[in-house]
Backbone bond lengths (Angstrom), bond angles and torsions (degrees), N, CA, C in turn:
res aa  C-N    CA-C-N  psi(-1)  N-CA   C-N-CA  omega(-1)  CA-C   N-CA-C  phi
1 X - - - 1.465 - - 1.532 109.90 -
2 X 1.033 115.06 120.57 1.928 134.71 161.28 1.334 103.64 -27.14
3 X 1.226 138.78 93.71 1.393 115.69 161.27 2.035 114.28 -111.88
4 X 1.403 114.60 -5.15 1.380 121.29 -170.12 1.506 102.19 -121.98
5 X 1.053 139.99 106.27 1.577 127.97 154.49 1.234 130.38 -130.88
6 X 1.241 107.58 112.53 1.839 149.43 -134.75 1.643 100.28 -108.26
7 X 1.720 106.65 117.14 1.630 101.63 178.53 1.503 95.59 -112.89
8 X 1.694 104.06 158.09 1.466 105.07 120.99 1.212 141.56 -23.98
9 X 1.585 119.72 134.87 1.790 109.45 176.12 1.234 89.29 -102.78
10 X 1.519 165.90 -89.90 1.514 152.13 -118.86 1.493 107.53 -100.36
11 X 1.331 118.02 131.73 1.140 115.48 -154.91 1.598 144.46 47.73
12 X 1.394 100.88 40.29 1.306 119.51 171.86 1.539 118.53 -171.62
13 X 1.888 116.71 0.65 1.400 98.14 179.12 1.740 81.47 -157.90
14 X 1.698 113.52 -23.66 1.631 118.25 162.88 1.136 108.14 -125.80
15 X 1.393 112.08 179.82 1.527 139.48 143.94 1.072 140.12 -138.46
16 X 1.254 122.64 175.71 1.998 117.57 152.79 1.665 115.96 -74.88
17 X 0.782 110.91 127.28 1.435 117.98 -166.98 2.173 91.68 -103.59
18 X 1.534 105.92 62.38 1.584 99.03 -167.32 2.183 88.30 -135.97
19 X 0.611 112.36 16.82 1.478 115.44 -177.27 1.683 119.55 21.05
20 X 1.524 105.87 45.23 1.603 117.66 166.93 1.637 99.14 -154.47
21 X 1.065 110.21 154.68 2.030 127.31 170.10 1.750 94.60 -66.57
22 X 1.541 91.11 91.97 1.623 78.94 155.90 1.357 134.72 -77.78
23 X 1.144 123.19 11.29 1.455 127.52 160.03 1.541 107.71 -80.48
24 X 1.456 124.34 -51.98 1.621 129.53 171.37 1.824 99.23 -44.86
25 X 1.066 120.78 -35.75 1.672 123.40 -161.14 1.895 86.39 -84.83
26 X 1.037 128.50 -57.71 1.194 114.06 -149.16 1.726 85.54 -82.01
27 X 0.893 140.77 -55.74 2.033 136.02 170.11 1.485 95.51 -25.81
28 X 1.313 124.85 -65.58 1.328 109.19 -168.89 1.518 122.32 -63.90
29 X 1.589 115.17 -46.62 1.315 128.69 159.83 2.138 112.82 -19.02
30 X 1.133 86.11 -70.62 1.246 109.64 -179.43 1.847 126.58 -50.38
31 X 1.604 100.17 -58.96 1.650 114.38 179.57 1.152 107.74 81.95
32 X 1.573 115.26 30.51 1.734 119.97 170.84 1.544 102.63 -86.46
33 X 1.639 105.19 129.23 1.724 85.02 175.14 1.723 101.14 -105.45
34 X 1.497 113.85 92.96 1.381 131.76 -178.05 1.565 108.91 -113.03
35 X 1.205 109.21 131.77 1.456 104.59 -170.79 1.386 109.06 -78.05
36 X 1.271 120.97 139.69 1.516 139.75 -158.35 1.400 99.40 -37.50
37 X 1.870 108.58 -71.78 1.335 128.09 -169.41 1.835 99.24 -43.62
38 X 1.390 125.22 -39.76 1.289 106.58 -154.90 1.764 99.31 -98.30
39 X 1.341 114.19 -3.62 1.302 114.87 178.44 1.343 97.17 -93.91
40 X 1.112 172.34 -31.05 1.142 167.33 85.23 2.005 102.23 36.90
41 X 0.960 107.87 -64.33 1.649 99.06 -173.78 1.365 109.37 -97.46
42 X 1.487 116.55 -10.90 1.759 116.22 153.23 1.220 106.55 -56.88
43 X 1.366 131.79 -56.95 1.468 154.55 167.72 1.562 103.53 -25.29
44 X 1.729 125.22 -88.22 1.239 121.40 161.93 1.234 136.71 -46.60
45 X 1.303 130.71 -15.77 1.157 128.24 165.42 1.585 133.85 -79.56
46 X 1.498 90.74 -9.01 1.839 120.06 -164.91 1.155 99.01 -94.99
47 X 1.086 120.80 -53.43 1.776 140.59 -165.49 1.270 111.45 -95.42
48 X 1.073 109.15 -55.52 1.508 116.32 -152.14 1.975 129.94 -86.47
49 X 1.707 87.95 -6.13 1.097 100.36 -171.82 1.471 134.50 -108.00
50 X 1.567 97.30 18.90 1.758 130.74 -152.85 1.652 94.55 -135.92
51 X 1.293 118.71 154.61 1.597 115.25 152.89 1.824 90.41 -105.33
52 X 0.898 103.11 125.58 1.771 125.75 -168.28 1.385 93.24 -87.00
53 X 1.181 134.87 145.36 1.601 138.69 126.01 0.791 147.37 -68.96
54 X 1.572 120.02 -18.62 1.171 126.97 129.74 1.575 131.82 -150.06
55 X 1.701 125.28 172.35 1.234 101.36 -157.07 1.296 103.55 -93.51
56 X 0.811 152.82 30.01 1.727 159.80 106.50 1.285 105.91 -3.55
57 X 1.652 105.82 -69.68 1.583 120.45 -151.92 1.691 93.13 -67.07
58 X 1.159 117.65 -56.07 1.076 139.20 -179.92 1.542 127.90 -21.50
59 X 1.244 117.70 -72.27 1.611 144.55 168.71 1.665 90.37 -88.15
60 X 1.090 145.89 -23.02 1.494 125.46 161.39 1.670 102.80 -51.77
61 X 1.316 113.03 -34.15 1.679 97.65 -157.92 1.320 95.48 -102.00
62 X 1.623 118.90 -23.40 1.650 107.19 157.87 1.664 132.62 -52.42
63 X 1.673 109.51 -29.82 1.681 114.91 179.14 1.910 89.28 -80.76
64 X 1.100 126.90 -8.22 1.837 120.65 -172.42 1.633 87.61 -83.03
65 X 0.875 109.88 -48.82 1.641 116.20 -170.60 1.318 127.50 -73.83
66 X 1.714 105.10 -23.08 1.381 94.10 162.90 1.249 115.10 -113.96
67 X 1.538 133.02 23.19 1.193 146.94 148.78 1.411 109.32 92.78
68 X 1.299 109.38 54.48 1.923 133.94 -179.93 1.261 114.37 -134.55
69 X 0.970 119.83 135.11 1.658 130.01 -179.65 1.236 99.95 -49.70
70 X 1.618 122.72 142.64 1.177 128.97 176.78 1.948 97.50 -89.77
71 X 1.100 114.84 70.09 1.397 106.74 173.99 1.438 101.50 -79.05
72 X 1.665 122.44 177.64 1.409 140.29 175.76 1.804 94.68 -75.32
73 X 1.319 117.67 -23.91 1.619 106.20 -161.36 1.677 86.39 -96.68
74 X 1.310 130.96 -10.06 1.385 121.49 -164.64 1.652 102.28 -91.93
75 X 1.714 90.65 -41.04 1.443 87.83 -168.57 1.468 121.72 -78.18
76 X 1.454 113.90 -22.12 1.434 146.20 165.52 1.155 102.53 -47.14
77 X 1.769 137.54 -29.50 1.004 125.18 -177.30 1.546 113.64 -63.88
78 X 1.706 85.53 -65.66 1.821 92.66 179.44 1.261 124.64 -48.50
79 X 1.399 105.82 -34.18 1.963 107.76 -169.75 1.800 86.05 -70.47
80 X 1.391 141.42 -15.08 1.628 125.34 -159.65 1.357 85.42 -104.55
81 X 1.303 133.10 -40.00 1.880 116.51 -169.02 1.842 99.53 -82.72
82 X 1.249 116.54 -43.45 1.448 101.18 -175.47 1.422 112.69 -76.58
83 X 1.823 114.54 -16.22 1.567 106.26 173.13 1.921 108.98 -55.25
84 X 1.616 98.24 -43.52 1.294 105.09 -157.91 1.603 121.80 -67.55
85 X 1.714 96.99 -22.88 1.620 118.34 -178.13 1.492 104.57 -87.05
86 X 1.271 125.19 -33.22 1.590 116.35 177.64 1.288 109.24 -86.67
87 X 1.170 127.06 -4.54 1.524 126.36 -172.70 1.589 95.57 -79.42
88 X 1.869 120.04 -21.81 1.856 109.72 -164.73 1.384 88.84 -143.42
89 X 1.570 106.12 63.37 1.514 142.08 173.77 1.908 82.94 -83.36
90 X 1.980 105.19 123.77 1.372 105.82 162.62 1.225 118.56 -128.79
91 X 0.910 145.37 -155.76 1.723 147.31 -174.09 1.672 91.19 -145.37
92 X 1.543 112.32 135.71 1.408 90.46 164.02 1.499 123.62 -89.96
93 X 1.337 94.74 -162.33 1.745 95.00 -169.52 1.760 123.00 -66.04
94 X 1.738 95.36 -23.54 1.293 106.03 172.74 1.679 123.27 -75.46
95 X 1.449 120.99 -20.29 1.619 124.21 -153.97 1.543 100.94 -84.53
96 X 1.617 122.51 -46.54 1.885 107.48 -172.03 1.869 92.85 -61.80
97 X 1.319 126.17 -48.45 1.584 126.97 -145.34 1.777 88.54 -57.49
98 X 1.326 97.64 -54.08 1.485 108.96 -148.91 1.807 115.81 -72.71
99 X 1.901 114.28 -17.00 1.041 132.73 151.92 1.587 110.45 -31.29
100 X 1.495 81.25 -80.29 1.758 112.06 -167.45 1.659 106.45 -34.73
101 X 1.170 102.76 -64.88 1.632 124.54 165.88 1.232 91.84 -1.24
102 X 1.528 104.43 -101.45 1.544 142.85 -153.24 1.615 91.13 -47.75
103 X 1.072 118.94 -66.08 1.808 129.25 -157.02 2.048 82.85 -45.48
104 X 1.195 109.09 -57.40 1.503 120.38 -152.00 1.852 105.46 -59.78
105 X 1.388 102.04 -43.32 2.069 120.14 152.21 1.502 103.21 -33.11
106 X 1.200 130.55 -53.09 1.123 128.05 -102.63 1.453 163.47 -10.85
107 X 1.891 93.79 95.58 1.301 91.46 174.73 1.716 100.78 -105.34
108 X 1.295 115.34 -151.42 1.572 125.42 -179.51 1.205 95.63 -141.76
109 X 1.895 95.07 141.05 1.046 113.83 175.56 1.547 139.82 -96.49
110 X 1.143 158.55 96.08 1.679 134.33 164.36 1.497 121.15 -83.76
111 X 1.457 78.32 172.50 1.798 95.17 -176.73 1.424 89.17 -134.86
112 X 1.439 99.04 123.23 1.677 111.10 170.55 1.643 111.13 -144.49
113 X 1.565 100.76 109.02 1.396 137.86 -138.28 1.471 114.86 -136.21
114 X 1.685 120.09 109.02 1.481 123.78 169.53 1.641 98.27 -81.06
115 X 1.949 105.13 115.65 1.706 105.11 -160.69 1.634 78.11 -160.69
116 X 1.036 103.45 154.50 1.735 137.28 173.31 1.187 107.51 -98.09
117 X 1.558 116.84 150.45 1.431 113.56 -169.72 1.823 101.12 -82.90
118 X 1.209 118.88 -5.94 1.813 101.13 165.40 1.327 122.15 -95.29
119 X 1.507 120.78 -16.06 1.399 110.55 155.28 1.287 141.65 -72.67
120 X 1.534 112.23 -10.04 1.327 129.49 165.29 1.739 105.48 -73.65
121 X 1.284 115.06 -51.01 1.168 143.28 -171.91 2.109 87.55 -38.95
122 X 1.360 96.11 -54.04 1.583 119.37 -170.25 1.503 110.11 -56.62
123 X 1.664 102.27 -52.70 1.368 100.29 174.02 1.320 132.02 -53.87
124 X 1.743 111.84 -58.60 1.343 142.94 156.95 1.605 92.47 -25.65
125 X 1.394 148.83 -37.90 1.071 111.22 -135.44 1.426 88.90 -138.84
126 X 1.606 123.39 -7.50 1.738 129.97 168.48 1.478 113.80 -100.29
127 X 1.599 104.95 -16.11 1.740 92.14 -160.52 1.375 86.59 -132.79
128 X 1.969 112.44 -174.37 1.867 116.12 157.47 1.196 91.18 -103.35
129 X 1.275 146.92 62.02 1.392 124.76 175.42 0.973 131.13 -61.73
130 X 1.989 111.36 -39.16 1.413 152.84 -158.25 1.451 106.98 -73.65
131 X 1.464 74.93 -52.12 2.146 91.43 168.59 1.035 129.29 -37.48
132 X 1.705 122.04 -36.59 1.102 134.40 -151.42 1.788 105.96 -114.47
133 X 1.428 93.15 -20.03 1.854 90.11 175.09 1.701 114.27 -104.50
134 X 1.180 94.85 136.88 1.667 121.44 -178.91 1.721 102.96 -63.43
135 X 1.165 140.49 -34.83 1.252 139.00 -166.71 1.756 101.69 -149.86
136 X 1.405 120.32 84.90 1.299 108.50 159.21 1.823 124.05 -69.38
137 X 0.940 115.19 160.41 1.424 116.13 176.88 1.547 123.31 -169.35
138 X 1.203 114.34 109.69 1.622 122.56 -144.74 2.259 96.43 -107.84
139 X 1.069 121.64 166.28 1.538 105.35 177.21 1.600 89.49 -93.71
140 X 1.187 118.91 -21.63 2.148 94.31 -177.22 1.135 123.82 -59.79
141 X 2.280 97.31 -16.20 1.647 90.11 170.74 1.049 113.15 -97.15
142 X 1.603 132.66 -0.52 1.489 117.83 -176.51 1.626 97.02 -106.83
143 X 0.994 123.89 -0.53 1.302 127.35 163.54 1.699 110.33 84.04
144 X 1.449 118.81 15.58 1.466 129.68 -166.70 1.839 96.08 -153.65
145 X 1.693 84.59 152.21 1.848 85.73 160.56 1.146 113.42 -132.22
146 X 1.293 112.67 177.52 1.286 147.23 164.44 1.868 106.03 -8.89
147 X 1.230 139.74 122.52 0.927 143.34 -4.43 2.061 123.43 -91.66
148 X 1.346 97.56 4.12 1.549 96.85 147.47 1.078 132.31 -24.60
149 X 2.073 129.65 106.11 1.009 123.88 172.66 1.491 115.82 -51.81
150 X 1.399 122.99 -25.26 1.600 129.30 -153.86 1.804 97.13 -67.68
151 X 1.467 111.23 -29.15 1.570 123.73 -173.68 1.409 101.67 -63.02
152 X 1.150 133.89 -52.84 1.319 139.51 -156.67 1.634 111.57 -105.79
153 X 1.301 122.86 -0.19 1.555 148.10 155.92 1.692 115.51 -84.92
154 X 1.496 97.92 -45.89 2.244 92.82 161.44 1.471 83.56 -65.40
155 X 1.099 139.65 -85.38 1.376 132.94 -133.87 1.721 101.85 -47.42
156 X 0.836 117.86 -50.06 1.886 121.72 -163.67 2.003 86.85 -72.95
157 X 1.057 117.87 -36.35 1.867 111.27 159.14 0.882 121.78 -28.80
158 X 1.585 108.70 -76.65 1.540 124.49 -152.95 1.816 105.57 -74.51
159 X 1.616 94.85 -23.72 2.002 100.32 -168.96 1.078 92.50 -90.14
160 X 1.472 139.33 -26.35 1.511 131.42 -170.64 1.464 103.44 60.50
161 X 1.501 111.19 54.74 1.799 104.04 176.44 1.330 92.68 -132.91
162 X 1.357 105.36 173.92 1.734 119.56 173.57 1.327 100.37 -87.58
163 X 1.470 101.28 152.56 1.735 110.04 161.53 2.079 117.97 -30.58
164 X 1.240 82.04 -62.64 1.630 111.50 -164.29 1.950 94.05 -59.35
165 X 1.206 120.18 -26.36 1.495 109.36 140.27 1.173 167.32 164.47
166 X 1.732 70.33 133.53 1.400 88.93 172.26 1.629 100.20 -152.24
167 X 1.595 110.75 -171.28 1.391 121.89 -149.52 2.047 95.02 -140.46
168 X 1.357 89.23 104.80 2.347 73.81 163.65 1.425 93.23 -105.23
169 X 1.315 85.97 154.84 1.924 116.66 169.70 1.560 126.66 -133.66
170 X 1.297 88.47 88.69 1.599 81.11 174.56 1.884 114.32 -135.92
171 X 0.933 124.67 -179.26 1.391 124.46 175.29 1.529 142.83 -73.85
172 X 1.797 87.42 -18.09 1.846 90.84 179.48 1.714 95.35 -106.87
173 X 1.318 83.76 146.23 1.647 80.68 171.25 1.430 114.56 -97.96
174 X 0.838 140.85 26.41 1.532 159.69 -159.43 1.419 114.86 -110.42
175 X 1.947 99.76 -51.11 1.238 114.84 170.87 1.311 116.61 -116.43
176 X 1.317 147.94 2.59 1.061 140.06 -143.41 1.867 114.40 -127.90
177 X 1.652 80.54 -57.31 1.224 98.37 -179.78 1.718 136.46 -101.12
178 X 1.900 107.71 -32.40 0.833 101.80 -171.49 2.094 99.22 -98.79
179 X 1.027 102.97 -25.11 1.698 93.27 171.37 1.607 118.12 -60.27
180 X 1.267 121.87 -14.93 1.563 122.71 173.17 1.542 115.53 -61.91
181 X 1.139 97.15 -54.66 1.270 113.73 -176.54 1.603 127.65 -71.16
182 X 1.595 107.72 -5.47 1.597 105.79 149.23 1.291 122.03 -56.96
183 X 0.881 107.53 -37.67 1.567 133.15 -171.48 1.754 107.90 -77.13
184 X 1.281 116.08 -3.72 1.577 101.49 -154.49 1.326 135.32 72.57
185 X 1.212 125.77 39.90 1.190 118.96 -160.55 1.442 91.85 -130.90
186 X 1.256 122.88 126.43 1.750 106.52 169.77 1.593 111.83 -81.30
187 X 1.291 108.12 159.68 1.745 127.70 176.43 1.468 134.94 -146.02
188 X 1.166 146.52 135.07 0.919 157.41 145.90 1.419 149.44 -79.85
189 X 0.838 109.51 97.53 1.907 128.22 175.66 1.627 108.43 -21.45
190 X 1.063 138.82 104.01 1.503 140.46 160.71 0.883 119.49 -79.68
191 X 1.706 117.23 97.45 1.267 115.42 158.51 1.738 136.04 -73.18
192 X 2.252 84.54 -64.45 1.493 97.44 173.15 1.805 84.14 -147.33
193 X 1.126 88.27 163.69 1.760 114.81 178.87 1.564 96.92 -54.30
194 X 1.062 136.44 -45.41 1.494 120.63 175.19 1.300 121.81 -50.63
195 X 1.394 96.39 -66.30 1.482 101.96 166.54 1.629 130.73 -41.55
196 X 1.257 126.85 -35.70 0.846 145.67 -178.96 1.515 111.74 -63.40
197 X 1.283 111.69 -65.49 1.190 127.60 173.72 1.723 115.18 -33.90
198 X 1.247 106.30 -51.36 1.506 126.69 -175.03 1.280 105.04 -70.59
199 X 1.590 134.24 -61.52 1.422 118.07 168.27 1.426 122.70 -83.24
200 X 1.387 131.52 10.59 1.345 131.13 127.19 1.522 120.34 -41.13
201 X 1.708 125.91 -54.13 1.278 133.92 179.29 1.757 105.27 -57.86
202 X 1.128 134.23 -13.64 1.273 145.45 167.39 1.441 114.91 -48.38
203 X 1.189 92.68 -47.66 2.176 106.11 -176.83 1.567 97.04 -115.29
204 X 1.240 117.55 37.31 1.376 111.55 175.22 1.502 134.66 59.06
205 X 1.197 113.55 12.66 1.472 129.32 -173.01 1.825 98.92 -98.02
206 X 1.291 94.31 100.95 1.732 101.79 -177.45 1.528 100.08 -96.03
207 X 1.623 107.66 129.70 1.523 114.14 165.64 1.703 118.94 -129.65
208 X 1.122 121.47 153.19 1.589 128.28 -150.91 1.840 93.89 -92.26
């Protein structure tokens, strides 16, 4: 029986509400020719895996990592495109309804999320998202991301549940979906809330 089902936060419960790839914006910004996919987990591993003190320190050790001078104008870049993208941090239309839902079933929820401590900072401070999940869990506190079994092993910790259930949802299958399931854990691919809904009804989890 389903009793935990654990999403993704970016691209599956928020977004940037900035209508360009801010990862494409900060590559171009920059003139690194790093391939998207691998700047992306240079990216999380730099940032995302620390609670920072500040974002200086932060994107200083991201330009170390992708092999650019940590100047004030380099690092200034990133702190100005990710200031500008977490500032119009949204939830979509499906994530408060579809919370509520579940809590009201009762099952429990997590959020297990490769996130920096100022975009959380963002959420915490634009939306209730936090409100609504039973087990948050960010990688700055487990000190690793996404596709690390160790991420999705705190989580089955902190919920005190078995693999067998619970449910992750997130969008990459790389990280989301198919590393759970070494572990026993079932998952689901996020496309769109329809979809979702329908192989949710799979394990009996009915949503409106």
């Amino acid at each position: 029986m389903i009793k935990l089902i654990i999403f993704d936060l970016w691209q599956t419960l928020a977004y940037f509400d900035v209508g360009y790839s801010v990862v494409n914006k900060m590559l171009k910004k920059t003139g690194v020719s790093i391939p998207r996919d691998s700047f992306i987990k240079i990216f999380e591993s730099s940032v995302q895996t620390k609670k920072w003190e500040s974002k200086f320190d932060a994107y200083k050790n991201l330009c170390k990592n992708m092999g650019i001078e940590a100047t004030e104008e380099n690092v200034g870049v990133f702190v100005d495109i990710r200031d500008e993208a977490e500032s119009k941090t949204k939830l979509y239309s499906h994530t408060i309804r579809m919370l509520k839902q579940l809590r009201k079933q009762g099952y429990k929820t997590g959020l297990l999320s490769n996130s920096s401590v100022f975009a959380i900072q963002q959420i915490k401070k634009r939306t209730n998202l936090i409100d609504l999940i039973d087990y948050p869990l960010f990688s700055y506190q487990v000190g690793t991301i996404k596709p690390d079994l160790k991420f999705y092993r705190e989580m089955l910790k902190i919920s005190n549940c078995k693999p067998e259930e619970t449910i992750m949802i997130g969008d990459k299958l790389e990280d989301d979906v198919l590393p759970p399931r070494k572990i026993g854990m079932n998952s689901i691919l996020f496309e769109n809330y329809g979809q979702l809904k329908k192989e949710l009804s799979c394990f009996s989890v009915k949503l409106d």
